[in-house]
KEBABA-49574 format. One record per residue (C-alpha): residue in one letter; x, y, z; residue number from 1. Coordinates in Angstrom, 1 decimal, always signed. Layout:
REM KEBABA-49574
[pamar 'A' [X Y Z] NUM]
...
REM end
This chain:
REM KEBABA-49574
[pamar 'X' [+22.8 +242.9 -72.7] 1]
[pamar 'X' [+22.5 +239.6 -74.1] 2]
[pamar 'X' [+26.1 +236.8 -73.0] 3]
[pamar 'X' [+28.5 +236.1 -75.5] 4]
[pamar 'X' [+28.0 +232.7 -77.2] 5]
[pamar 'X' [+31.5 +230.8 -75.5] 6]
[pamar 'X' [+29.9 +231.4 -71.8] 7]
[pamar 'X' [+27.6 +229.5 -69.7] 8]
[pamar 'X' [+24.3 +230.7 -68.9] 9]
[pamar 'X' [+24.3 +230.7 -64.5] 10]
[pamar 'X' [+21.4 +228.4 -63.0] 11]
[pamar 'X' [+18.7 +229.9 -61.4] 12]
[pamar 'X' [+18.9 +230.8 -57.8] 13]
[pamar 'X' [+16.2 +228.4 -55.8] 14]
[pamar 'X' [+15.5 +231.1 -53.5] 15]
[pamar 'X' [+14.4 +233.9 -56.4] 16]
[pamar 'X' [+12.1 +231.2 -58.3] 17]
[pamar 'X' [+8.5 +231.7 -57.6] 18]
[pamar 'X' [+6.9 +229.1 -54.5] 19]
[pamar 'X' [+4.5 +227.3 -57.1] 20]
[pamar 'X' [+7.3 +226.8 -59.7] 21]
[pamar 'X' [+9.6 +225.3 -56.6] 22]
[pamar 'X' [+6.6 +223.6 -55.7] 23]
[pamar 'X' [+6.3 +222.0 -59.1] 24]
[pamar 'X' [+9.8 +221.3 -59.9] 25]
[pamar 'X' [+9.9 +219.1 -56.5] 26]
[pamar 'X' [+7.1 +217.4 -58.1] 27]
[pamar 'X' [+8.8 +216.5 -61.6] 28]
[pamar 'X' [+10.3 +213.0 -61.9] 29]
[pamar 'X' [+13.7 +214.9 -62.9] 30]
[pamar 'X' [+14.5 +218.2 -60.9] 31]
[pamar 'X' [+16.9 +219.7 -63.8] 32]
[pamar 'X' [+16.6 +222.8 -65.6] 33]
[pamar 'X' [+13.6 +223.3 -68.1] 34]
[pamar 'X' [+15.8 +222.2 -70.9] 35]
[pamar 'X' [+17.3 +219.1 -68.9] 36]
[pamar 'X' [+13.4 +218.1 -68.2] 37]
[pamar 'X' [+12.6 +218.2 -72.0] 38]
[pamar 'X' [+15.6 +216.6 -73.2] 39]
[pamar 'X' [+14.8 +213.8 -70.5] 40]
[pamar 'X' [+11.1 +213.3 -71.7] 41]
[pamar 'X' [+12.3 +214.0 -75.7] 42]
[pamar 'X' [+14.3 +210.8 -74.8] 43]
[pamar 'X' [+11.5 +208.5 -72.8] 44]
[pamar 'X' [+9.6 +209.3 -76.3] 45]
[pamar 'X' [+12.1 +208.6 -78.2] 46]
[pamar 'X' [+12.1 +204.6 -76.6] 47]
[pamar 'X' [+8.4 +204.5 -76.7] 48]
[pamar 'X' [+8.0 +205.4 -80.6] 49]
[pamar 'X' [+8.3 +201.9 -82.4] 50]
[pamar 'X' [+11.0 +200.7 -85.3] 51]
[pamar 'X' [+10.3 +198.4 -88.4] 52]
[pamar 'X' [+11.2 +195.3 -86.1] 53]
[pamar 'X' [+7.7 +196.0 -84.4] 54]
[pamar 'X' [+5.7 +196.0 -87.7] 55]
[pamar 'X' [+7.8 +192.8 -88.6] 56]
[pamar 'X' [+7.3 +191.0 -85.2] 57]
[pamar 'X' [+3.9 +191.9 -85.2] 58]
[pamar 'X' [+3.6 +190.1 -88.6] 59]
[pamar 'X' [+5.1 +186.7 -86.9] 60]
[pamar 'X' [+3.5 +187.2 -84.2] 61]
[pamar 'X' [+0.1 +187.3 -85.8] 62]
[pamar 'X' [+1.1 +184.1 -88.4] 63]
[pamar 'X' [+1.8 +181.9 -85.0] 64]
[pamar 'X' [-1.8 +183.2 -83.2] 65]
[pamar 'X' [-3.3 +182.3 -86.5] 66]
[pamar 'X' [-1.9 +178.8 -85.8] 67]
[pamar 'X' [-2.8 +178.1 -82.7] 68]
[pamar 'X' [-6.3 +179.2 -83.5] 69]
[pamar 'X' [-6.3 +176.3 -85.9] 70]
[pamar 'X' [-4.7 +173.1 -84.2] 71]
[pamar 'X' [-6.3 +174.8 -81.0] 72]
[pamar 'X' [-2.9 +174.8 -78.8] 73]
[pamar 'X' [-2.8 +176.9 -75.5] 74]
[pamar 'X' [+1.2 +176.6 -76.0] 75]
[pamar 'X' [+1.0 +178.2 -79.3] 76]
[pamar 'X' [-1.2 +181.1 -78.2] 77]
[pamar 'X' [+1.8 +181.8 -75.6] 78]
[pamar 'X' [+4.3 +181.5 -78.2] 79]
[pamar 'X' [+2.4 +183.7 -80.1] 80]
[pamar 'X' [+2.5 +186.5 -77.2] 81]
[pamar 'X' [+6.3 +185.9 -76.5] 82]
[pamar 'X' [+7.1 +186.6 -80.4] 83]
[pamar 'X' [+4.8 +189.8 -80.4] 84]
[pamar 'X' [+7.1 +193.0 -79.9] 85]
[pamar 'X' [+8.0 +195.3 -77.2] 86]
[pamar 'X' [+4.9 +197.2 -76.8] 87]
[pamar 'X' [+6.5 +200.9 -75.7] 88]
[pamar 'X' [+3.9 +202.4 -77.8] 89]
[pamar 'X' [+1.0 +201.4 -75.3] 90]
[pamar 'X' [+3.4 +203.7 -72.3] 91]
[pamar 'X' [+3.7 +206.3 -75.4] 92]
[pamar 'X' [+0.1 +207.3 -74.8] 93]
[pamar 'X' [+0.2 +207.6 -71.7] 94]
[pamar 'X' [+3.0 +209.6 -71.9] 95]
[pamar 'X' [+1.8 +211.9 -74.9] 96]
[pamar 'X' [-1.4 +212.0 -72.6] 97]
[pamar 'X' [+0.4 +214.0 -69.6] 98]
[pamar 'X' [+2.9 +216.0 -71.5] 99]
[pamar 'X' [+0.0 +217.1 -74.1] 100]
[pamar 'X' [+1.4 +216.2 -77.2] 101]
[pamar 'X' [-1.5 +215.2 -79.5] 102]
[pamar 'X' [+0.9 +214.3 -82.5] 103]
[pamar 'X' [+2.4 +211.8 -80.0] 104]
[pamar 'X' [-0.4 +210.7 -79.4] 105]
[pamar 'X' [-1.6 +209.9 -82.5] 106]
[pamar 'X' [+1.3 +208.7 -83.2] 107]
[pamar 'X' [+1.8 +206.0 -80.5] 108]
[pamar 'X' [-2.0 +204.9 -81.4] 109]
[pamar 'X' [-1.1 +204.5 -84.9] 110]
[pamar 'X' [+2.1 +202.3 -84.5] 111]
[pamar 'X' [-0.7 +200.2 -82.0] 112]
[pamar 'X' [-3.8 +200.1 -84.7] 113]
[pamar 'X' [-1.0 +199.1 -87.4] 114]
[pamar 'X' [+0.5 +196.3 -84.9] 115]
[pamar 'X' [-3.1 +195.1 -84.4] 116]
[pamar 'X' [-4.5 +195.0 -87.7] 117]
[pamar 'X' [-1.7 +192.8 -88.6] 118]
[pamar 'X' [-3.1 +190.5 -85.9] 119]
[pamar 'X' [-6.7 +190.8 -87.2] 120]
[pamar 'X' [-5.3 +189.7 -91.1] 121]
[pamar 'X' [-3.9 +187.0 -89.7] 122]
[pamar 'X' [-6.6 +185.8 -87.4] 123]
[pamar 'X' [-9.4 +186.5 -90.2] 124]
[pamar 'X' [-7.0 +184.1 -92.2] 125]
[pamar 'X' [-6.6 +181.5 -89.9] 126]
[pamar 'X' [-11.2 +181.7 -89.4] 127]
[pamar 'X' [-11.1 +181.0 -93.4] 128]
[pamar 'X' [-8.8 +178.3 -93.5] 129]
[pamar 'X' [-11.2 +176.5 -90.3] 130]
[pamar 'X' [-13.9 +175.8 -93.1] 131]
[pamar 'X' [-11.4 +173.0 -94.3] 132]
[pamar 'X' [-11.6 +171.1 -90.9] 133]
[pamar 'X' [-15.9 +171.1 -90.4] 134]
[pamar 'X' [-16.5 +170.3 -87.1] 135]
[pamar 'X' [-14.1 +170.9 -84.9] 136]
[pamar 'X' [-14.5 +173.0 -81.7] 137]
[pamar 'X' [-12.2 +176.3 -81.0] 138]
[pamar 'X' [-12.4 +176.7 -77.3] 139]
[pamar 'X' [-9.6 +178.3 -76.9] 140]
[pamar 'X' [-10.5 +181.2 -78.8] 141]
[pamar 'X' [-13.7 +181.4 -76.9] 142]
[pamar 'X' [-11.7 +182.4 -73.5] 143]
[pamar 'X' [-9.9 +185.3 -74.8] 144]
[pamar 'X' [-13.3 +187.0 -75.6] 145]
[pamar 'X' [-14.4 +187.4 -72.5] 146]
[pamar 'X' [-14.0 +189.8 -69.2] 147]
[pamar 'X' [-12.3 +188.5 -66.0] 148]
[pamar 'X' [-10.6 +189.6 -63.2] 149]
[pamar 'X' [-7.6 +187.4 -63.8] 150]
[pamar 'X' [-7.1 +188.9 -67.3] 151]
[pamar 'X' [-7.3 +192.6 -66.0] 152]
[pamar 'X' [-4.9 +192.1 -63.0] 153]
[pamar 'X' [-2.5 +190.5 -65.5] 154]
[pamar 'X' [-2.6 +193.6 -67.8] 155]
[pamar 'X' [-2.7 +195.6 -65.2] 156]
[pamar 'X' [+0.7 +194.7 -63.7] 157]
[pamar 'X' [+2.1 +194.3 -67.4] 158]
[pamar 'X' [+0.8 +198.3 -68.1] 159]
[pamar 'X' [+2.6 +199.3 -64.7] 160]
[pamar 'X' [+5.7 +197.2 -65.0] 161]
[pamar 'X' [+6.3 +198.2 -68.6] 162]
[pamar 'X' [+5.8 +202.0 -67.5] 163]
[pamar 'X' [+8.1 +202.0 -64.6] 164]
[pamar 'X' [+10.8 +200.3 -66.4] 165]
[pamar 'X' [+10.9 +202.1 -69.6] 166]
[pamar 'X' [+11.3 +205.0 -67.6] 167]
[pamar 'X' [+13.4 +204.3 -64.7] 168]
[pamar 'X' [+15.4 +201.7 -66.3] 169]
[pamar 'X' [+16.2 +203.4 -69.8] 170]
[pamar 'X' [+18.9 +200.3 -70.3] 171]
[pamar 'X' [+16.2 +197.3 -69.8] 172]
[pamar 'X' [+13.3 +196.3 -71.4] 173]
[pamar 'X' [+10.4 +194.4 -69.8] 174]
[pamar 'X' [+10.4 +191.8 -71.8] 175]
[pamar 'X' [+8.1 +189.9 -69.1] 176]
[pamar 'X' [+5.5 +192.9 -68.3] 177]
[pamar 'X' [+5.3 +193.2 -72.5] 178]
[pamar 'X' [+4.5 +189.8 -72.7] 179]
[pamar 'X' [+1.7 +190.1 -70.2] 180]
[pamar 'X' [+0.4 +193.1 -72.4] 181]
[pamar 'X' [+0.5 +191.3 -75.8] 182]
[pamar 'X' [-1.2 +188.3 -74.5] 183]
[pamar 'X' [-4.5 +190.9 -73.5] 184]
[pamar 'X' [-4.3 +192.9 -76.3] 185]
[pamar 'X' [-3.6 +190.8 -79.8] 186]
[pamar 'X' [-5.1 +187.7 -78.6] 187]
[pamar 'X' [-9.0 +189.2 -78.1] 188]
[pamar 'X' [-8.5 +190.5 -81.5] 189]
[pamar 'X' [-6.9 +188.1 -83.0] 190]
[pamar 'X' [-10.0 +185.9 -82.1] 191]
[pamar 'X' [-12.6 +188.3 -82.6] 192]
[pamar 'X' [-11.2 +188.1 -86.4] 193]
[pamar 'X' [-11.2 +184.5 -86.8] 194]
[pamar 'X' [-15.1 +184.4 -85.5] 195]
[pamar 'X' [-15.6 +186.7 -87.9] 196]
[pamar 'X' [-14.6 +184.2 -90.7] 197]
[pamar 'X' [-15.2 +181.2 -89.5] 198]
[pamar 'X' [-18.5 +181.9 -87.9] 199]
[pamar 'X' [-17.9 +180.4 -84.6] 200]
[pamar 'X' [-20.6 +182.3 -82.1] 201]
[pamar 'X' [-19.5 +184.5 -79.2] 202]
[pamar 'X' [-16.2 +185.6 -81.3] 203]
[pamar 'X' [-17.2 +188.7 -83.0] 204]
[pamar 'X' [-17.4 +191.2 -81.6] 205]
[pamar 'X' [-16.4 +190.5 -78.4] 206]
[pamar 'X' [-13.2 +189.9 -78.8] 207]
[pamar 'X' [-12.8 +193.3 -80.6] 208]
[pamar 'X' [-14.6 +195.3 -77.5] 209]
[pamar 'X' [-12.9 +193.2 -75.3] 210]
[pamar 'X' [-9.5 +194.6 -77.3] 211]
[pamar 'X' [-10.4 +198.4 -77.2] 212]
[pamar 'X' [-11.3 +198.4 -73.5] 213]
[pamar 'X' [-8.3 +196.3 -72.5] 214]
[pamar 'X' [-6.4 +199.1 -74.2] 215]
[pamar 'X' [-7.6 +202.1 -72.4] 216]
[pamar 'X' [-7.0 +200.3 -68.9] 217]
[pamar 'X' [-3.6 +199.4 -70.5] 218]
[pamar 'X' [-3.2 +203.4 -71.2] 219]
[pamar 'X' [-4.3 +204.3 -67.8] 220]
[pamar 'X' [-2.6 +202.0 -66.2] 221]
[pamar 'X' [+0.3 +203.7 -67.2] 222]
[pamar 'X' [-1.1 +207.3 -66.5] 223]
[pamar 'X' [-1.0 +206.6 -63.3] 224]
[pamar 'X' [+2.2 +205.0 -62.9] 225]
[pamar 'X' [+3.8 +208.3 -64.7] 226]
[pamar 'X' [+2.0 +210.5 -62.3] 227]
[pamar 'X' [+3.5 +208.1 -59.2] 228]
[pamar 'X' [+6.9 +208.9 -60.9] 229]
[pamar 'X' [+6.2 +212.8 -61.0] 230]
[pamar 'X' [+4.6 +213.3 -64.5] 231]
[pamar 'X' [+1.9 +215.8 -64.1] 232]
[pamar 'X' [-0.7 +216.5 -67.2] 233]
[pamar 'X' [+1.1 +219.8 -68.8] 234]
[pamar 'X' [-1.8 +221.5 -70.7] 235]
[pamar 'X' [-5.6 +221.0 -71.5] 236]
[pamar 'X' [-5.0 +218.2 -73.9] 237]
[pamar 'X' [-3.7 +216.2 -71.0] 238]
[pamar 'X' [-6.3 +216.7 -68.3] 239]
[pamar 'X' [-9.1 +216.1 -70.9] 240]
[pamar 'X' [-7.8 +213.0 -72.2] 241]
[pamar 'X' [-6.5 +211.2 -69.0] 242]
[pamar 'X' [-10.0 +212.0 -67.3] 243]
[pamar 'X' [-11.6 +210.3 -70.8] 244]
[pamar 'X' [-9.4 +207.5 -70.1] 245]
[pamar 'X' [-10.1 +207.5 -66.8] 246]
[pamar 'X' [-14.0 +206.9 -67.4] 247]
[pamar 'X' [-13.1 +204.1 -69.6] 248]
[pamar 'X' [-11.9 +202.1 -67.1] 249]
[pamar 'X' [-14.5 +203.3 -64.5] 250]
[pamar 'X' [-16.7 +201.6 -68.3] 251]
[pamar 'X' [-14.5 +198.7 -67.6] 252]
[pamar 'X' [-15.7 +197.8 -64.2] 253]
[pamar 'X' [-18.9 +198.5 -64.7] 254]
[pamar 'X' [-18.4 +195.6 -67.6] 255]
[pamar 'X' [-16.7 +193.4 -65.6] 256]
[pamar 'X' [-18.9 +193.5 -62.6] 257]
[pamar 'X' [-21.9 +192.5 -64.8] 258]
[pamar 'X' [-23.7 +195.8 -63.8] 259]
[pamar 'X' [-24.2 +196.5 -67.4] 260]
[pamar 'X' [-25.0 +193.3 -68.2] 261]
[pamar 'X' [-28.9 +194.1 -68.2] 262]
[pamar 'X' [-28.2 +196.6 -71.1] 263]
[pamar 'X' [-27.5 +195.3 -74.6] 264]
[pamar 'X' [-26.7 +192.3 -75.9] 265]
[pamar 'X' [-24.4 +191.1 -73.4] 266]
[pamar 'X' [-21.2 +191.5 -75.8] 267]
[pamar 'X' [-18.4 +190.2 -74.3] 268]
[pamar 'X' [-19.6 +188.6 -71.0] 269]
[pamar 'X' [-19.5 +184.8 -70.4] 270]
[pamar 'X' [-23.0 +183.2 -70.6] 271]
[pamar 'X' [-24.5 +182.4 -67.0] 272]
[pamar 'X' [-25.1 +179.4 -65.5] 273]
[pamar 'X' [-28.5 +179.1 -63.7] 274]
[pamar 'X' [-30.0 +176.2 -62.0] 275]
[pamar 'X' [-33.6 +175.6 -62.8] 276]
[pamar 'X' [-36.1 +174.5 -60.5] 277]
[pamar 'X' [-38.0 +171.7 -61.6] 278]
[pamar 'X' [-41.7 +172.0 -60.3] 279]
[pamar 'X' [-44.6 +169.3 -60.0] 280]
[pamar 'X' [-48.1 +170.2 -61.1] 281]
[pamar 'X' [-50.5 +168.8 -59.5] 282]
[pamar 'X' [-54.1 +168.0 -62.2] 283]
[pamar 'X' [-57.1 +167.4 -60.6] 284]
[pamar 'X' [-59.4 +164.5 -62.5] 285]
[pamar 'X' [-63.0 +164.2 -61.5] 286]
[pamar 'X' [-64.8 +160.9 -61.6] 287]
[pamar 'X' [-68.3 +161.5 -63.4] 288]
[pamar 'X' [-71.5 +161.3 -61.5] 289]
[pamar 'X' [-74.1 +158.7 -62.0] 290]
[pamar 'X' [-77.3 +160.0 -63.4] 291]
[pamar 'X' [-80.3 +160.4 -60.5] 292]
[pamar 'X' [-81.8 +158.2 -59.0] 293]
[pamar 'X' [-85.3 +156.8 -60.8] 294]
[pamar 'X' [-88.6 +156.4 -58.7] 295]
[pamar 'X' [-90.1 +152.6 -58.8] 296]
[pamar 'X' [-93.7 +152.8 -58.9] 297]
[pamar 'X' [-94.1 +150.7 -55.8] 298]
[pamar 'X' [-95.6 +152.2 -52.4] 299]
[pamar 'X' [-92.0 +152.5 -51.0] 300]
[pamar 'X' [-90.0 +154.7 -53.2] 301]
[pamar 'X' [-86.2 +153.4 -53.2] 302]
[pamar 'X' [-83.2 +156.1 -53.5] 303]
[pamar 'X' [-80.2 +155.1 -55.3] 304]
[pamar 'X' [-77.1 +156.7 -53.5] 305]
[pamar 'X' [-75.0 +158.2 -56.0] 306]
[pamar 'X' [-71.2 +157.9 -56.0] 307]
[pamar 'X' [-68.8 +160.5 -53.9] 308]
[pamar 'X' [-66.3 +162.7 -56.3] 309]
[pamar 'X' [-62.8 +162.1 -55.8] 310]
[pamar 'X' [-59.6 +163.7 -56.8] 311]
[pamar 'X' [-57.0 +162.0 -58.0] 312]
[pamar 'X' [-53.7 +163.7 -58.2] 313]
[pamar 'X' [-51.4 +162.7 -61.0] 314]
[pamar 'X' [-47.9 +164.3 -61.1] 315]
[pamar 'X' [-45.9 +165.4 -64.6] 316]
[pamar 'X' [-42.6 +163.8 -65.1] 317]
[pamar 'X' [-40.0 +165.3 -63.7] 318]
[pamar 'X' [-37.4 +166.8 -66.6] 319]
[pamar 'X' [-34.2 +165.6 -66.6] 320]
[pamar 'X' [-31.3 +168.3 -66.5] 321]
[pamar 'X' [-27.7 +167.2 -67.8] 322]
[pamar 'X' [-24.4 +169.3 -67.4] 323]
[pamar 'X' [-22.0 +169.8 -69.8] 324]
[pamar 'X' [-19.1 +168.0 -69.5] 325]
[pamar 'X' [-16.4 +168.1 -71.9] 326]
[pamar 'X' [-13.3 +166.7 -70.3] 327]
[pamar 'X' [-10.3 +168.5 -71.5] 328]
[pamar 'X' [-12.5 +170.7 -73.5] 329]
[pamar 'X' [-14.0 +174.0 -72.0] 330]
[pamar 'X' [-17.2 +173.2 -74.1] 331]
[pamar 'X' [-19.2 +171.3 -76.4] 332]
[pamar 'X' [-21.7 +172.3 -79.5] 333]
[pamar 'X' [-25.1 +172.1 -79.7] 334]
[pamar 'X' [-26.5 +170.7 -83.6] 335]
[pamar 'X' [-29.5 +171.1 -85.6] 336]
[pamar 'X' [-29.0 +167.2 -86.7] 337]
[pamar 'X' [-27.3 +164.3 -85.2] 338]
[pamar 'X' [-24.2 +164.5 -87.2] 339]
[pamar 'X' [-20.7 +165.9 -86.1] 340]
[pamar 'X' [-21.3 +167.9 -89.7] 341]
[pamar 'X' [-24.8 +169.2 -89.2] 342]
[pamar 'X' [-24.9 +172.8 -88.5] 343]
[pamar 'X' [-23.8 +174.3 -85.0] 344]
[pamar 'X' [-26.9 +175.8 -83.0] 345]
[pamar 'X' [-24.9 +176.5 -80.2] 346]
[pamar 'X' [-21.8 +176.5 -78.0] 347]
[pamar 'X' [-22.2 +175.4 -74.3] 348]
[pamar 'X' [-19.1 +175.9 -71.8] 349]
[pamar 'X' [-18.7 +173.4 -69.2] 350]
[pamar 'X' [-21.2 +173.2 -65.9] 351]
[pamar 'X' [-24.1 +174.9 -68.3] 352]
[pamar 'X' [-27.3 +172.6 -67.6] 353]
[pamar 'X' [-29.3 +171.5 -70.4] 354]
[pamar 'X' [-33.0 +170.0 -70.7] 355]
[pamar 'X' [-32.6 +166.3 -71.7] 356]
[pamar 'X' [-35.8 +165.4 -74.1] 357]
[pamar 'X' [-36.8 +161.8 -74.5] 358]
[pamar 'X' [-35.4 +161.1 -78.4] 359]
[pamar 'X' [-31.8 +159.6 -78.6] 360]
[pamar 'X' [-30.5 +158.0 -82.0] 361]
[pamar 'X' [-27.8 +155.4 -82.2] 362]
[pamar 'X' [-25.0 +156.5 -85.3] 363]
[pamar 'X' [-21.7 +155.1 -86.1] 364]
[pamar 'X' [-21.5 +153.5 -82.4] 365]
[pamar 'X' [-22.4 +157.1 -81.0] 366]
[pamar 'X' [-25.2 +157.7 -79.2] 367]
[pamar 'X' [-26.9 +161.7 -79.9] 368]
[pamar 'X' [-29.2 +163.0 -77.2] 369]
[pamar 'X' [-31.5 +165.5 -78.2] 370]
[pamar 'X' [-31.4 +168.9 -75.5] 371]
[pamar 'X' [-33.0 +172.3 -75.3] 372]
[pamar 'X' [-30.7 +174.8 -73.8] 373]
[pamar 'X' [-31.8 +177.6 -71.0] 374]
[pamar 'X' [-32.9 +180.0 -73.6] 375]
[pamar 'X' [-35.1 +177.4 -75.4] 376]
[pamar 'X' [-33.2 +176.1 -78.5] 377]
[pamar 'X' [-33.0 +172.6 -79.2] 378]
[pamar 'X' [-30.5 +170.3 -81.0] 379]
[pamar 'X' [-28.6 +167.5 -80.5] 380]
[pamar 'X' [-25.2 +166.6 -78.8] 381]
[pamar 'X' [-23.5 +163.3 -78.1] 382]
[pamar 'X' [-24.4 +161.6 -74.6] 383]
[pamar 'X' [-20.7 +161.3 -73.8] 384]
[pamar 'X' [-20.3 +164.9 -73.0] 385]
[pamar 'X' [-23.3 +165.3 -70.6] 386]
[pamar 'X' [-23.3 +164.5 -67.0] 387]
[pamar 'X' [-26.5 +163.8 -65.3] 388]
[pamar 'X' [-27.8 +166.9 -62.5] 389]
[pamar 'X' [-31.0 +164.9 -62.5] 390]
[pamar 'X' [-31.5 +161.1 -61.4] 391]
[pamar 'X' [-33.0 +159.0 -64.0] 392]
[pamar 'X' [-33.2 +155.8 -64.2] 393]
[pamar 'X' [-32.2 +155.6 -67.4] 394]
[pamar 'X' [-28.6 +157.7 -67.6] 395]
REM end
């Protein structure tokens, strides 16, 4: 006999539910009713899915990193991360990962690939427009390609903080903790699109690997902050895909350890530093013998004593080895020609050693060293921005 639509339907009795189903509903993050639950998570995705504010932040957000890619500003590329917009859809994946909700899902990484191809436009802009200033160096853009621990603590605590609050705290937004997660995600992408523009080396792709990775920590990050709350993976979907997420960022320090460093091309790591060990090499010379002696044709024959071989040991000069030194710059470039125009052969971060060779040219009151690097490329850099690691008499 089914209850007449004006009454109430009575609430279970806790001691006729089934152990595992108490069990379980000790375990959610909300102990309500089944319909109370879903209506609680139906509104956690509801904050999570993004507006047309996003999309238009995104936009300005992307037009100031392309900026401060140009005039090579660390203030700008914080501005640019404090105009980017709340990222909820980053905690929607991870939420659409443990309720199983594959159109959530999809559709929290949608609003995220949108968001972030805006920042690539505007960073593969900004790399064009660099072709009107020839010569300048972008080291800023250089650090946000590349793992470190500091980074990934950073978006670690963003991931966490911006999971906890958007779900315990339905009436605040970390602002702060989506900062921190804007600043590790647009900005690696941002710069992996200008280097793919403007041609500056160690850009692209490493700033898009470093992006992809950073966002399945991001995603995990938050995983596990839901599943401290009392989220639990609800069907297949969720299992498979937090343990896929989970081996992404098992990927991700592996990568940041260096332990796959030996494989590939090294995408994304900073170049190492090695001190080389200059060696002496010893040449033995012979003197030359003096022909044998001749035979007078006297009674008394008279022997001429012939001259002991010595070895005479004559050392190679010693190479001198210079570091980079830069000043307020992280780096300095490596060119073909001695010119500030000529084309770049390479980028050297500071406290790299290079090989100084014996050729220097004066130009325009600067003087241009000529160096080969620790891979074997040679060029020429100006003599200001190398400190000596070897003592010469002449530096």
């Amino acid at each position: 006999m089914s209850l007449p639509t004006s009454e109430k339907i009575p609430p279970e009795d806790p001691h006729d539910i089934p152990p595992a189903r108490r069990r379980r509903r000790r375990r959610m993050i909300f102990s309500g009713s089944p319909v109370q639950r879903a209506a609680y998570i139906e509104e956690a995705a509801r904050r999570a899915i993004p507006t047309a504010d996003f999309f238009l932040f995104s936009l300005l957000a992307g037009a100031a990193l392309g900026i401060a890619f140009l005039i090579n500003a660390p203030a700008f590329f914080i501005l640019a991360a404090l105009m980017s917009p709340f990222l909820a859809p980053v905690v929607g994946l991870s939420l659409a990962t443990l309720v199983g909700s594959p159109r959530f899902f999809l559709q929290s990484l949608g609003s995220i690939g949108i968001s972030s191809m805006l920042f690539f436009i505007m960073g593969a802009l900004a790399g064009w427009a660099s072709h009107l200033f020839p010569g300048r160096y972008y080291e800023q853009a250089l650090l946000h390609t590349h793992f470190t621990w500091g980074d990934f603590i950073v978006l670690t605590i963003g991931a966490v903080l911006t999971a906890f609050l958007l779900i315990s705290v339905p009436s605040q937004r970390p602002v702060a903790a989506s900062v921190a997660l804007a600043y590790e995600l647009f900005l690696p992408i941002g710069a992996a699109a200008f280097g793919l523009t403007s041609g500056a080396p160690n850009l692209w792709p490493d700033g898009l690997v470093v992006f992809a990775v950073h966002l399945a920590w991001a995603a995990l990050a938050g995983i596990i902050m839901l599943l401290i709350l009392g989220f639990r993976p609800a069907n297949l979907f969720g299992y498979t895909l937090g343990s896929s997420l989970a081996l992404a960022g098992v990927a991700a320090v592996i990568i940041l350890t260096g332990v796959g460093a030996a494989y590939g091309g090294k995408i994304a790591l900073a170049p190492p530093t090695r001190t080389p060990t200059p060696t002496i090499t010893l040449t033995p010379t012979l003197t030359p013998t003096l022909p044998p002696p001749t035979i007078t044709p006297t009674p008394t024959k008279t022997l001429l004593p012939s001259r002991t071989p010595t070895t005479t040991v004559s050392p190679a000069p010693t190479p001198v080895w210079a570091k980079i030194n830069a000043g307020e710059f992280s780096g300095a470039l490596v060119r073909a020609e001695p010119s500030t125009t000529a084309e770049v052969v390479t980028s050297l971060l500071n406290g790299m050693l290079v090989e100084v060779l014996p050729d220097t040219l004066q130009q325009d009151n600067t003087t241009w060293v000529r160096v080969r690097t620790s891979d074997g490329r040679e060029g020429w850099i100006i003599r200001t921005l190398l400190i000596t690691a070897t003592p010469s008499p002449a530096w």
